[in-house]
N, C-alpha and C positions, 0 to 999 in steps of 0.2 A: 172251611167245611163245617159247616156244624148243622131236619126236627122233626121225632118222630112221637104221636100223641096216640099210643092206639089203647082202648079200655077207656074206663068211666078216666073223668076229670077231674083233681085232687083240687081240696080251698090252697088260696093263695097263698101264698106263704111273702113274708118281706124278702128284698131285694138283698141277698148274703152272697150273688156272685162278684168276683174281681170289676170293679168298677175302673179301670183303665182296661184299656187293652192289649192287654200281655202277651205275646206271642212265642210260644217255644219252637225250635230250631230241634229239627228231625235231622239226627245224624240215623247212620245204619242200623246202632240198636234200637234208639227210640221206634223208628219207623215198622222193625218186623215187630213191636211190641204192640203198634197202635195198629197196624194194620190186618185186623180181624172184621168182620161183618159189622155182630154186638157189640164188641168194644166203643165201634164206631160209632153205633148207636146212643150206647150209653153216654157218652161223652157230647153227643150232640144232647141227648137231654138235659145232661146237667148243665150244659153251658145254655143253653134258649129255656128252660124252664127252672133253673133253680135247686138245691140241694134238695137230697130226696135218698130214702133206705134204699136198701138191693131189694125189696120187699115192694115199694109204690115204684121203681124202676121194673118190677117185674109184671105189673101190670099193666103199667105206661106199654110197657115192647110185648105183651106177649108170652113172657118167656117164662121160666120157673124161676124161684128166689136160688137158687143153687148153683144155676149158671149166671147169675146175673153177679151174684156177690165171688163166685169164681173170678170172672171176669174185672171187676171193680178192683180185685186184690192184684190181678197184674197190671190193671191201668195204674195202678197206686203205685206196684212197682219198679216203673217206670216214667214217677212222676207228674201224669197226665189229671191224675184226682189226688184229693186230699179229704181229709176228718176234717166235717165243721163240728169241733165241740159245742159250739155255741145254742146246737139245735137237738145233741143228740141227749136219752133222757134213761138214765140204767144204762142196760146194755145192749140200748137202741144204735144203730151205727148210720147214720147221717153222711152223707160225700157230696162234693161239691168239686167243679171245675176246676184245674188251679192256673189254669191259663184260658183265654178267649181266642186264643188262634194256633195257627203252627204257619210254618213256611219253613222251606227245605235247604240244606247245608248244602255248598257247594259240590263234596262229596257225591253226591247223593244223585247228582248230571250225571257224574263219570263213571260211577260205579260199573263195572263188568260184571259183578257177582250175580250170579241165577238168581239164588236165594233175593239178596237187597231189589235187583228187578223186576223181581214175582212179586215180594210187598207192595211197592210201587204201584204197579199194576192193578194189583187189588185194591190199595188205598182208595187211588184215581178212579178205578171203576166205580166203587161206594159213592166216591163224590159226587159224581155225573151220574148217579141211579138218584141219590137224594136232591138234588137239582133239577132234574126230569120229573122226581114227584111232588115237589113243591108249588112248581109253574101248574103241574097240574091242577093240583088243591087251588091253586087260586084262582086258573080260571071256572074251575066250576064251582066257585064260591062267589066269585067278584062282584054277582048281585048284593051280597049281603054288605057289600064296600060303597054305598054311594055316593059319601065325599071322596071317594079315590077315583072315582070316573076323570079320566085324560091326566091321573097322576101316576100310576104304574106306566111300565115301558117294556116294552119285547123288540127290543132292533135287534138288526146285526146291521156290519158294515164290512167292506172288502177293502185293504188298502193293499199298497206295494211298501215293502219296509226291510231294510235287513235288520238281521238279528239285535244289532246295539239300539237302532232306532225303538225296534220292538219295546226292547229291555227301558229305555227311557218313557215310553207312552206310558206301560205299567206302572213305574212308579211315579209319573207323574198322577195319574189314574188315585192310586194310591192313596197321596197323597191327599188328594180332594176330598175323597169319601172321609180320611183321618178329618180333613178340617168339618166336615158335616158333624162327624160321631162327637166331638166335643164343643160343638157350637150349644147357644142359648137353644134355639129351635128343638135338640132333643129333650128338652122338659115342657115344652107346650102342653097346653093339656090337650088338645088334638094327635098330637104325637103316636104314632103307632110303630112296634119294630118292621123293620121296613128289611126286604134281602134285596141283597142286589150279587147278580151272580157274571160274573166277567169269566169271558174263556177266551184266550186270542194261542192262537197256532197255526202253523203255515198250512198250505191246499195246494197241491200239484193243482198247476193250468192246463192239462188234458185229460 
């Protein structure tokens, strides 16, 4: 899950997020911790655009510097951002990513708790609203992409699978996009960040 750019456009700053792909594991607490609207936001900024104050984070979203570095203090809380000292200057306060992804603890299936299934829900919804707005932005941008004509993709596909099968396609799935993410091809100079968004869940046949 992770991009939302609304306000003027800050200079570029060098490349200071986690260069592997690090993934933290949402047990119960991480999950009611990350699962807020902004938090979500915030975290998809830092991780697709780079360390940045609660202050250019609060004009990036919109929001006031107050709820944004609210917010930053319990993602910090719960380990999802970190202090790049490397950027910050006085008592400038600089955050940056501290992971590139999440995926979900076992836990987290079986859970009964209202509470943990209401997080959930809300996470999931965030995801699939910022999903929905992306395809958007691109197709009504995708003129301004025109060596990407016949390189984007919008399929779906219907199969019959039970559940383990399922579980194998994804991480075979996985797996591939991992061998893309570290191949030679992501430093081409052509090279653009690319999203690829996979949703697979079952569909009653009547």
């Amino acid at each position: 899950m992770h991009v939302y750019a609304q306000g003027m456009p800050e200079p570029e700053k060098p490349e200071t997020a986690p260069q592997e792909h690090e993934t933290r594991v949402l047990d119960p607490r991480s999950l009611r911790g990350l699962a807020h609207p902004l938090r979500m936001q915030l975290l998809r900024s830092l991780r697709h655009q780079g360390p940045a104050t609660a202050s250019q984070l609060a004009e990036r979203l919109g929001e006031s510097s107050g709820a944004t570095s609210y917010h930053l203090r319990q993602l910090a809380a719960h380990g999802f951002v970190t202090d790049d000292p490397s950027l910050g200057k006085g008592r400038e306060r600089w955050w940056k990513a501290a992971q590139q992804g999440i995926r979900w603890d076992a836990s987290l299936h079986e859970s009964t708790d209202p509470e943990v299934r209401g997080a959930a829900d809300l996470l999931l919804h965030e995801v699939a609203s910022n999903h929905t707005q992306e395809l958007s932005t691109w197709i009504a941008t995708r003129h301004d992409w025109p060596a990407w004509s016949g390189a984007s993709d919008m399929s779906d596909f219907t199969l019959r699978l039970p559940p383990a099968a399922a579980r194998e396609l994804g991480a075979r799935l996985h797996a591939l996009i991992d061998e893309y993410r570290n191949s030679p091809e992501a430093q081409a100079p052509d090279a653009a960040r690319l999203r690829l968004h996979l949703h697979a869940f079952p569909q009653r046949e009547n």
